[in-house]
Backbone as JSON, one array per atom type, in Angstrom:
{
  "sequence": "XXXXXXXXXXXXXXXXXXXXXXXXXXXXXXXXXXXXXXXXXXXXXXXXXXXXXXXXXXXXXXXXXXXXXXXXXXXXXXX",
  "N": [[320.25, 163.09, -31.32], [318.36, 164.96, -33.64], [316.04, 167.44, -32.81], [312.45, 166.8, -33.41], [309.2, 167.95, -35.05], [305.95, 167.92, -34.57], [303.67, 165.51, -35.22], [302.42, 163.22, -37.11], [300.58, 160.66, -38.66], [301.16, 157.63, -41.19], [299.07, 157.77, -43.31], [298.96, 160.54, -43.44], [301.61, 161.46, -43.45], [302.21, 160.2, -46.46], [300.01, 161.6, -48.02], [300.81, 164.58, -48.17], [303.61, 163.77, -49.2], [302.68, 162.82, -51.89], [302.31, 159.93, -52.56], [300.81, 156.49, -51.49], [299.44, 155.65, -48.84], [300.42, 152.84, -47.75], [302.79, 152.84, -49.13], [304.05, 153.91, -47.81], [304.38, 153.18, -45.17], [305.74, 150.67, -45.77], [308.46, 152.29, -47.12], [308.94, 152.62, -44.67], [309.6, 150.23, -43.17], [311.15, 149.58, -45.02], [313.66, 150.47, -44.44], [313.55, 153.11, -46.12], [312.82, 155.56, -45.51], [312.32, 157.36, -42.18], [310.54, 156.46, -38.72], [310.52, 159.07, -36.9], [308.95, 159.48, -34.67], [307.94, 157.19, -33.28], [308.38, 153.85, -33.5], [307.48, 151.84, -33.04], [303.88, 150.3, -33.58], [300.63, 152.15, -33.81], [302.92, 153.49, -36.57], [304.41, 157.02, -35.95], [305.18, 159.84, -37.45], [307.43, 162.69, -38.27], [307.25, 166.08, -39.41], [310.0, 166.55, -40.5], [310.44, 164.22, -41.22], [308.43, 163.98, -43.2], [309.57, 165.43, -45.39], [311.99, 163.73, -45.84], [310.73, 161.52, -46.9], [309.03, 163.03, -49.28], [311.98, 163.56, -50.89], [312.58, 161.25, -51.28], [310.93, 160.15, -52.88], [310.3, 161.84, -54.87], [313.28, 161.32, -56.07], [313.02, 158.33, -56.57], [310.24, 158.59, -58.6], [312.49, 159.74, -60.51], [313.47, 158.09, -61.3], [315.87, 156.61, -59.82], [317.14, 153.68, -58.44], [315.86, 151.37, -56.19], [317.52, 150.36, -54.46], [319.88, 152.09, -54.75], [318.95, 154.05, -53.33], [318.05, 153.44, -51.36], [320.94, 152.75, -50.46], [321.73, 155.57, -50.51], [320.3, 156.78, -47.96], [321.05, 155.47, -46.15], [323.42, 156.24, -45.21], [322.9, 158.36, -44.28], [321.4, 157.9, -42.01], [322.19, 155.09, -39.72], [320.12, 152.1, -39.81]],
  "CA": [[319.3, 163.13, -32.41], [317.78, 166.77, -33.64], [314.52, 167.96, -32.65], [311.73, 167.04, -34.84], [308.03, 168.53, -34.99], [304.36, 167.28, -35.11], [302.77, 163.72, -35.33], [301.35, 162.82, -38.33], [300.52, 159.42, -39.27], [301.47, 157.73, -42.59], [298.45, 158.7, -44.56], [299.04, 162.21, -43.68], [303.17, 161.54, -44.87], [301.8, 160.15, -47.85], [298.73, 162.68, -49.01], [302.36, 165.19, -48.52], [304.54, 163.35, -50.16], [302.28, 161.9, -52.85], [302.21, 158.34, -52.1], [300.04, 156.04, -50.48], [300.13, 155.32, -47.08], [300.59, 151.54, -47.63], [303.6, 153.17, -49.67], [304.8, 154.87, -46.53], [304.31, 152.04, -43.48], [306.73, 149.54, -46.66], [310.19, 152.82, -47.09], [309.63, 152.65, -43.17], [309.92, 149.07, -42.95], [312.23, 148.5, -45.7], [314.99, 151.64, -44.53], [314.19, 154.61, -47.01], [312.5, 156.75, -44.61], [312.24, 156.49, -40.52], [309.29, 157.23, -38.55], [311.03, 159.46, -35.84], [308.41, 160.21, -33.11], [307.42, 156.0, -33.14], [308.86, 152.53, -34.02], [306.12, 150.57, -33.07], [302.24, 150.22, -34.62], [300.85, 152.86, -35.59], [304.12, 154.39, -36.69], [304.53, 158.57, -36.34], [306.06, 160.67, -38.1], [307.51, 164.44, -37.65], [307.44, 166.88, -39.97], [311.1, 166.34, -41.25], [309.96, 162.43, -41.99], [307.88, 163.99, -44.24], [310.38, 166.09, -45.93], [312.65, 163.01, -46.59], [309.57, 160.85, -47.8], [309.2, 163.68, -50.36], [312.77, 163.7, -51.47], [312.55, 159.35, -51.41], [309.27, 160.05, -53.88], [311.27, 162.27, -56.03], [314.35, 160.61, -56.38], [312.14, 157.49, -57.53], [310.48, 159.25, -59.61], [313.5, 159.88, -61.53], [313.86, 156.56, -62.01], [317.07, 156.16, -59.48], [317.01, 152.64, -58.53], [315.2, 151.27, -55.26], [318.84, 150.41, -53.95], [320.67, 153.52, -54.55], [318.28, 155.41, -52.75], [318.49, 152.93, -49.91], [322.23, 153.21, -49.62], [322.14, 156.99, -49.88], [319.72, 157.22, -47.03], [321.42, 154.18, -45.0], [324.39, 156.35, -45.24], [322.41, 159.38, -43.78], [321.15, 157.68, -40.73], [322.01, 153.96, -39.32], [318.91, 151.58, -38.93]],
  "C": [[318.68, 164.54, -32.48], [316.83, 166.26, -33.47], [313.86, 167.48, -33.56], [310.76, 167.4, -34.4], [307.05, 167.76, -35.49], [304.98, 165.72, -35.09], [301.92, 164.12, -36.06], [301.52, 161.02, -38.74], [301.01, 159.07, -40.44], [300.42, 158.04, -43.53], [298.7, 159.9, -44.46], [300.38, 162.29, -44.41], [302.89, 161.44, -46.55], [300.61, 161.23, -49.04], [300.5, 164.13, -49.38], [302.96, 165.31, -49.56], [304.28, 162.74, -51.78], [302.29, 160.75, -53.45], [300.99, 157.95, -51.45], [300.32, 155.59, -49.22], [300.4, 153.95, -46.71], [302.8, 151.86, -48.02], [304.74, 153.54, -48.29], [305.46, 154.04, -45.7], [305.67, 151.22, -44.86], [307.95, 150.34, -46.77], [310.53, 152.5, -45.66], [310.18, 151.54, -42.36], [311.05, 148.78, -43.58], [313.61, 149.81, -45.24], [314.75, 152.87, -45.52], [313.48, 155.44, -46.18], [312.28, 156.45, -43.29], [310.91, 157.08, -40.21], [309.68, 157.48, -36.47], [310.57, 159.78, -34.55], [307.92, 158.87, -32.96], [308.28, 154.7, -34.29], [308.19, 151.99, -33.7], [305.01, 151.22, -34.36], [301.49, 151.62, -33.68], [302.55, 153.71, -35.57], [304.11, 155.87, -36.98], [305.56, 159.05, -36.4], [306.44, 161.94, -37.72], [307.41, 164.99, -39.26], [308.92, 166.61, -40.84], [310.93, 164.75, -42.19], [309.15, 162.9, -43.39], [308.75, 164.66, -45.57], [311.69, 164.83, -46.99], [311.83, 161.55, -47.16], [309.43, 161.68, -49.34], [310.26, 163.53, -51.24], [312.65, 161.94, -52.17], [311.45, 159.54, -53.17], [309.93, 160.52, -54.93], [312.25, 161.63, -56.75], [313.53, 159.17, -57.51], [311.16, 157.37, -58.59], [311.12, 159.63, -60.9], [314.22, 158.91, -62.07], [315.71, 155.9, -61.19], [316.55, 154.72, -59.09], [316.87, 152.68, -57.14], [316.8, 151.34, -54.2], [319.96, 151.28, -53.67], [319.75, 154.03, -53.86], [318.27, 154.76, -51.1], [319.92, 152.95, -49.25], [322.56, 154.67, -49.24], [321.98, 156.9, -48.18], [320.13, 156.24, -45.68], [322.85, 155.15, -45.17], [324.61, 157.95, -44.55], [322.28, 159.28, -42.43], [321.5, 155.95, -40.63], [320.41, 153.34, -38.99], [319.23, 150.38, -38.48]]
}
């Protein structure tokens, strides 16, 4: 697994990424983003988590569909 950087919680992913942090703890549960420095409660994040929270935000955004964005990213990393 690469390196990742920092611990940040999910409100901090979310103020980031421009989401809420309820928003955050529900991609990490449902597969669109991981939370690489923790899998338990509270769940932390690195620095790159936040990076593909951003892209997740975007993408949806653009109106791709909740599902495509879950197979991309299930096709990025196994959960």
């Amino acid at each position: 697994m690469p390196r990742v950087h920092g611990r940040l919680l999910a409100a901090d992913v979310a103020e980031l990424a421009g989401v809420s942090g309820t928003t955050i703890g529900q991609w990490a549960r449902r597969g669109y983003i991981r939370s690489s420095q923790s899998e338990g409660e509270p769940r932390v994040y690195s620095v790159e988590d936040v990076g593909e929270a951003a892209i997740v935000a975007d993408l949806l955004a653009r109106g791709i569909r909740h599902a495509d964005v879950r197979r991309t990213v299930g096709d990025t990393y196994p959960f």
